[in-house]
Steps between C-alpha positions, in 0.01 A plus 500: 500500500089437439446553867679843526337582153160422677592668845614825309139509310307454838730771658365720198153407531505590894683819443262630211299692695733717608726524227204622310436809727816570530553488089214758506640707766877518307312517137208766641700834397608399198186374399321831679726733306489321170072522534584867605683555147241384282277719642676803497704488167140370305485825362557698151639782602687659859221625699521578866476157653622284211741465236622257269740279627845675500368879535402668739258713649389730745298632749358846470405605823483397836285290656134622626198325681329490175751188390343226654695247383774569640539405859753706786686685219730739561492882424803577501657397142361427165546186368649407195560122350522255256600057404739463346626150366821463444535154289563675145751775592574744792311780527625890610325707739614889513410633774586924476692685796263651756489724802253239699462161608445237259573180536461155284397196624599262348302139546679190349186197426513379860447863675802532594634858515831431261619838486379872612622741254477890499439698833611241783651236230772512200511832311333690774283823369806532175366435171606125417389199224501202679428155252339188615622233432371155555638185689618323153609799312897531378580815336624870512362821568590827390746663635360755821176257565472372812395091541274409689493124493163324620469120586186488320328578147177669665569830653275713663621889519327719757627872510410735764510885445478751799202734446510799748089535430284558181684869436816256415360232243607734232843418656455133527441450152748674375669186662303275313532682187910377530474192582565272182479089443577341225653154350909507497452451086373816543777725668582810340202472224329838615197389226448203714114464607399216691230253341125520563397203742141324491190433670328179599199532718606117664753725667276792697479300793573597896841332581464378852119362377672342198724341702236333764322337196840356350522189557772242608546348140486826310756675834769281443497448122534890542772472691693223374459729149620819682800357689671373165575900437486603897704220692611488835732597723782218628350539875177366316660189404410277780136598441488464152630164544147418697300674262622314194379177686156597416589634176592881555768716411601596178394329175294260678192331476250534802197222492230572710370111466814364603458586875359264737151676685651638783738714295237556242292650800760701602515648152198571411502736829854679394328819358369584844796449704593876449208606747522718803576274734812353311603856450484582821669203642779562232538883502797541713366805674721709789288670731627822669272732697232349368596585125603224257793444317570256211812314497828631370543198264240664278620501134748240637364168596720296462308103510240691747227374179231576770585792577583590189133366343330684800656880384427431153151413593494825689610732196867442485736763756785703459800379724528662787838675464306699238210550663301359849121527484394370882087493531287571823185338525444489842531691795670449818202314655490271129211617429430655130590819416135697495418838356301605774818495729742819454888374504794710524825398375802642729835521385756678727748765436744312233327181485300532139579210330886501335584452189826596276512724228219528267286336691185598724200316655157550521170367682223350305083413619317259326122384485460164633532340125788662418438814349573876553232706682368792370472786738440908469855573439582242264797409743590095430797501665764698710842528543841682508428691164196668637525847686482324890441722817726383760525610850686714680698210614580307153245250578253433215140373574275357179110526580344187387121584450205480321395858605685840436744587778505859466722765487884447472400175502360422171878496347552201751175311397456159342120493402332160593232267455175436664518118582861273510794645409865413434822749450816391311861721555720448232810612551727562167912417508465404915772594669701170676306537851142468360623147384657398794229643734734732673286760401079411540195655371268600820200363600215626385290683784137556507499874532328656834178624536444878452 
């Protein structure tokens, strides 16, 4: 019985290593989102990019070049959002009846897309209450609320709200202005006002930079902490079982000193295995016609943890069946995209990209770093809402340029860049053939000289 006991330690010792990076790949979102919380709810009052924990709080426009920290956002919806945790009680979300998209995304601790609810989901665009309740909570809710039960304590709640252009925020916040959230202790008290939050200057940090400079001890005491309320699924058990060799998983205690030097090497390097390159390897990209495609497990990844870690690295997505989002950053030659090239995007007669109803797409330039280029016209994006010349034939070409077409064909135009350049489709509700590739976006063409 000693020898096994010893044999079983020096198995553990020579699989450290990679149990550790694979413990920080499975714990990464949870951790991400938890450092994403304290930042955003360390606040007194609802503002328009925080709130206290359990409220909310909203965008009030859309996005513009001038909002440089945000990178390839979308100008299409307004955003609206808010943490909840769930340990104490459920909490109720009433979201009003509208006559537009919008949709709640609904991310349990892990990233995973539990639940879509409004426009595409549960409860479609009717007025509903929907109450969260948490993995260990036994109860009953009032009679006409909808449960939504989450596997996990921490809940992140991202709302998007079609906005047909500035001349209809008035309309989008009438939206906001009915949307409610509140504690289930506090259902039917109409005086109910939610509590003022605080401030702590320790928590006005940059996320992803407050993650690099975490390091392994402080990482996995997080985690062990945050997995007592936000445990596992049962696929995870076979990985948990590793982890807990080295002292991780829920209620545990991670020591740092207790790994030999090769694993303690491999630690101290954990906060940079989220680069590029491991993204890249790890992204799970489809190409098709040179566009690229995420994969449709997004929101669902089952015990992918690298993928997983990799798209909350990126931002976090919406799954695909809600929206696809497929990025061009190189033309047909694989060279970058460059603003002193003129493209033309061709779609034949019938061929714009499908979606069902309530849904639409639209085509989206961004600077090389990510952000939205100004241009004469203030045009960031374009799409099926805007007033598109087509030709005789049904065909629809989009003029990709930095310079004014002209003519007719301004309504067509999608200012650019000078410099590298990448464009993003996003296609809302796809229709069944954009995810199985029956249908394809076309190339794009470099358009001929004039």
């Amino acid at each position: 019985m000693e020898t096994t006991a010893c044999s079983d330690k020096v198995e553990v010792a020579d699989a450290a290593p990679a149990v550790l990076e694979e413990a920080y790949r499975y714990a990464y979102p949870l951790v991400l989102l938890d450092v994403i919380k304290d930042m955003t709810t360390n606040v007194v009052e609802p503002g328009s990019d925080h709130a206290p924990i359990n409220q909310l709080f909203h965008a009030r426009g859309l996005a513009t070049p001038e909002m440089a920290s945000l990178t390839r956002p979308n100008v299409d919806t307004v955003y609206s959002q808010a943490y909840l945790e769930l340990a104490s009680e459920p909490v109720l979300f009433h979201k009003p009846a509208t006559d537009r998209y919008c949709s709640v995304q609904t991310f349990d601790g892990y990233s995973n897309t539990s639940v879509i609810l409004g426009t595409g989901g549960v409860g479609g665009n009717d007025a509903v209450t929907y109450a969260f309740t948490g993995p260990f909570w036994h109860g009953e809710l009032p009679v006409g609320v909808v449960e939504v039960s989450m596997p996990t304590n921490l809940v992140w709640l991202l709302l998007r709200t079609k906005c047909f252009g500035l001349d209809d925020l008035e309309n989008v916040y009438a939206v906001q202005h009915g949307m409610r959230l509140y504690p289930l202790s506090a259902y039917g008290d109409a005086s109910y006002r939610p509590p003022a939050g605080s401030h702590d200057p320790a928590f006005d940090y940059v996320p992803l930079d407050y993650m690099a400079h975490l390091s392994a001890q402080d990482f996995f005491a997080r985690f062990n902490h945050l997995a007592v309320g936000n445990p596992g699924f049962p696929e995870d058990a076979p990985a948990l079982e590793r982890f807990a060799s080295l002292g991780i998983g829920a209620g545990l205690e991670f020591d740092l000193d207790a790994l030999d030097e090769v694993a303690a090497q491999v630690a101290a390097r954990l906060s940079v295995l989220m680069d590029r390159d491991f993204a890249s390897d790890h992204a799970n990209i489809t190409p098709s016609n040179g566009w690229m495609f995420m994969d449709n497990r997004v929101g669902n990844f089952g015990t992918d943890y690298a993928f997983r870690a990799v798209v909350a690295f990126g931002g976090f997505a919406n799954p695909v069946s809600m929206a696809v989002y497929p990025s061009m950053v190189t033309d047909r030659a694989e060279a970058l995209l460059q603003g002193d090239r003129a493209y033309v995007l061709h779609f034949e007669p019938g061929m714009t990209p499908p979606h069902a109803d309530g849904g639409w797409w639209s085509l989206t330039a961004y600077t090389e770093a990510g952000h939205l280029i100004p241009n004469e016209i203030a045009r960031y994006s374009i799409g099926e809402i805007d007033d598109l010349l087509f030709d005789d034939d049904g065909s629809l070409d989009l003029y990709i340029q930095v310079g004014n077409p002209g003519g007719d064909r301004v309504r067509n135009w999608l200012p650019l860049c000078e410099g590298v350049f990448s464009l993003t489709m996003r296609i809302y509700l796809p229709d069944e053939s954009v995810l199985s590739f029956d249908w394809r976006l076309p190339w794009l063409e470099e358009a001929p000289s004039v």
